[in-house]
C-alpha positions, 0 to 999 in steps of 0.5 A: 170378404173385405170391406165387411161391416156389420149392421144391428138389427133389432129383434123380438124382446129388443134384443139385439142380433148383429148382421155382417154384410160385405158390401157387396149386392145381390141383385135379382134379375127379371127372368124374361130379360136379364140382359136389360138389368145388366144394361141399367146396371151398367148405364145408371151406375157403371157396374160392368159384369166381369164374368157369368157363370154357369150351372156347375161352374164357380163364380170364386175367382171372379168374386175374389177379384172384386168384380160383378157376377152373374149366375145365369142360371139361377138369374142373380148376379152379385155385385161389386162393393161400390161406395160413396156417390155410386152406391147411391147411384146403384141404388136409385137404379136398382129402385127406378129399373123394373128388369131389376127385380129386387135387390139385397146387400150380402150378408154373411152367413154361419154354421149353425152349432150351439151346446144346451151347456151354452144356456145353462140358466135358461135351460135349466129354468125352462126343465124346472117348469117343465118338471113343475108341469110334470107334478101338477099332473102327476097329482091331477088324482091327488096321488102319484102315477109312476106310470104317467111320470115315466111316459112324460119323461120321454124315452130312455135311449139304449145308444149301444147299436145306433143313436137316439136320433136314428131310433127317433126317426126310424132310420134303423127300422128301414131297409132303405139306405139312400143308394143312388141319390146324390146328397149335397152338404154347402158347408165347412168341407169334409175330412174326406179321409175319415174312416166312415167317409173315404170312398163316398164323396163322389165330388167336392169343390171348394168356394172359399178362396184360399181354402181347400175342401179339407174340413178345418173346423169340423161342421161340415163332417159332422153333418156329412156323418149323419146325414150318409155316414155307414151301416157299420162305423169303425167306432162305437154306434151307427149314426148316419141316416142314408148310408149307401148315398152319394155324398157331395161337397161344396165348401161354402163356409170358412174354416171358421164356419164363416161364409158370404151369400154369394159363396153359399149361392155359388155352392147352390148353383154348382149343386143344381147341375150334379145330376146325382143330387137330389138333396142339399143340405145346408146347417147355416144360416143367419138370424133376422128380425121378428116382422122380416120378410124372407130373401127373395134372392134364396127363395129364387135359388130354391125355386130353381133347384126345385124345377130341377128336381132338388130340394133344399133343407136347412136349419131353422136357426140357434138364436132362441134362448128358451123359455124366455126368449124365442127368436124367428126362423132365419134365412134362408130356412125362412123361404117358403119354397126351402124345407125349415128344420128346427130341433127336439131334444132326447126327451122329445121337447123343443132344444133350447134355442131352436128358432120358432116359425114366428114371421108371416110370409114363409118364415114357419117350421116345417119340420123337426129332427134330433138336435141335442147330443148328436154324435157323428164324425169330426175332422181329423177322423175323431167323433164328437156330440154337437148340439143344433139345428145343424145337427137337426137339419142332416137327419131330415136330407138323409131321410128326403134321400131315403124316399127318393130311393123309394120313389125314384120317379116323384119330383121334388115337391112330392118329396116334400110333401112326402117328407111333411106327411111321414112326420110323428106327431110329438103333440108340439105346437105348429109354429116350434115343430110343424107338422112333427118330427120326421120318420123314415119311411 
């Protein structure tokens, strides 16, 4: 990704979150009559398209060279890093030209993984109230209730046969195991020789160039585990949700957990044409400003995918720094038509920096999943605890694969409505937790 820059914008508190761009568009193109923007793209700014790419295939090579894409199916096309006189130039042509539907400078995007250890003052600061919360009503008869102290305290996780988040979402009480549904993971790659994975992933590609799908930094492996590790891992307890499913891979972040729009879109395109995948999950994401509006461009990719019979499930954000400072959902979890998942933590409280559906216009939570202490696979064929919404979002995608199992015939918004109407109400507000946390069926 070169000529990258970076670009602060302001959020809640006054606070400061800084956003990388590319330099590069991405253009969103009327869907009766895409060929009239290309036209006024190339006519008013002299931007050709070098190649278009269709539903399965990848737009890596093209990009690479610094030419201008169009993914067709999905109607965007991604444009070249211009400057000077024709950046002004493609973007008075893009505000003047009505088949241009919209327009937004890339971003780059990342994994979403962050540790409670990472905050400890805010963390810490946020128990200490809750304990005081705790004592007030404790007291509320003027005596101690050991009962009532032990009920608020949450439960106590016996992680001897699977993980707390497993027995939270009911993964271990089903019978259903995901068989026969397609489970995408856009993310880092996967070590897919690692004991609990080799043989499931049915196909994989890589959209970072000059990297192969083989997981460097370890996120995509770990969401990969939980979402469809097995039954019976060769180590210690059961940590996967839909343990018979199809696991695919689009390599969409870097080594580093680093990765630009049009990689992540890219991804999403390849994703949509694998007739097995009825799910895609993506623990990435970046933050935005309290008051933004979503990404038209996503809100395109998941709109399409949703006609195709998919649905696409992604991290609602790690910026928030709990209690004092609670940031928005990010994007592109912010879309109205992506599920949105944030994080609880083992004692059934929000994690720490789970972003809050705080923006009008889609930008809620819809959901939340286990996100604190969440053991599952890592590269090199180790195991490790994470915490994050990340972590969160994989429980939900293995659970959407469970119901698709269930009902094979629903489609795609039936899962999810299926998905918001299973859900356990954890007595959490709306805007931290939507309608609960989610549960097999």
């Amino acid at each position: 990704m070169s000529d990258e820059y970076s670009e602060t914008v302001m959020a809640d508190e006054g606070v400061a979150r800084n956003v990388e761009y590319t330099g590069r568009y991405l253009v969103l193109l009327d869907q009766d009559d895409p060929k009239a923007g290309l036209d006024a793209l190339s006519s008013g700014a002299g931007v050709s398209v070098t190649d278009h790419v269709h539903a399965g295939d990848s737009a890596t090579t093209a990009l690479e060279q610094g030419g201008t894409v169009v993914l067709d199916d999905l109607g965007i096309a991604i444009v070249e890093a211009v400057e000077g006189d024709q950046r002004l130039a493609l973007e008075a042509t893009i505000a003047s030209t009505p088949t241009l539907v919209g327009a937004e400078p890339e971003r780059v995007l990342h994994a979403y993984q962050k540790t409670t250890a990472a905050y400890p003052g805010e963390y810490f600061e946020g128990y200490l109230h809750g304990v005081a919360d705790l004592v007030e009503r404790v007291r509320g008869n003027g005596h101690a209730n050991p009962q009532l102290a032990q009920a608020a305290a949450g439960p106590v996780w016996n992680e001897a046969q699977a993980t707390w988040g497993l027995q939270a979402i009911l993964a271990t009480e089903t019978a259903l195991t995901g068989t026969g549904v397609g489970v995408a993971i856009l993310d880092t790659g996967i070590h897919e020789a690692h004991p609990d994975l080799v043989g499931r992933v049915r196909q994989s590609v890589s959209f970072v160039p000059g990297q192969a799908v083989e997981d460097g930094h370890g996120h995509g492996t770990h969401c990969a585990g939980t979402a469809c590790g097995p039954r019976n891992p060769a180590t210690g307890p059961r940590f996967g949700v839909a343990c018979e499913a199809d696991i695919y891979v689009a390599k969409v972040l870097s080594n580093k957990g680093r990765g630009s729009d049009g990689q992540i879109l890219d991804g999403i395109n390849w994703a949509m044409d694998q007739d097995r995948v009825r799910v895609i999950s993506m623990s990435l994401g970046g933050a935005v400003a309290l008051g933004a509006g979503y990404s038209r461009i996503y809100e395109r990719a998941a709109r399409r995918c949703l006609k195709r019979g998919k649905v696409i499930i992604a991290a609602a954000g790690n910026e928030s720094r709990r209690p004092l400072d609670i940031q928005p959902v990010g994007t592109p979890a912010n879309c109205p038509s992506v599920v949105a998942v944030g994080a609880i933590a083992p004692d059934f409280t929000i994690a720490p920096f789970s972003c809050a559906g705080l923006n009008p216009n889609g930008g809620g939570v819809d959901l939340v999943g286990p996100g604190v202490d969440v053991l599952s696979t890592w590269r090199n064929g180790g195991y490790r605890r994470l915490s994050g919404t990340s972590m969160a979002t994989p429980h939900v995608a293995g659970i959407a694969a469970l119901l698709w199992e269930q009902n094979p015939n629903a489609t795609a918004a039936q899962i999810v409505t299926l998905l918001r109407g299973g859900t356990r109400n954890l007595g959490l507000s709306a805007s931290d937790a939507g309608r609960g946390l989610v549960q097999a069926p």
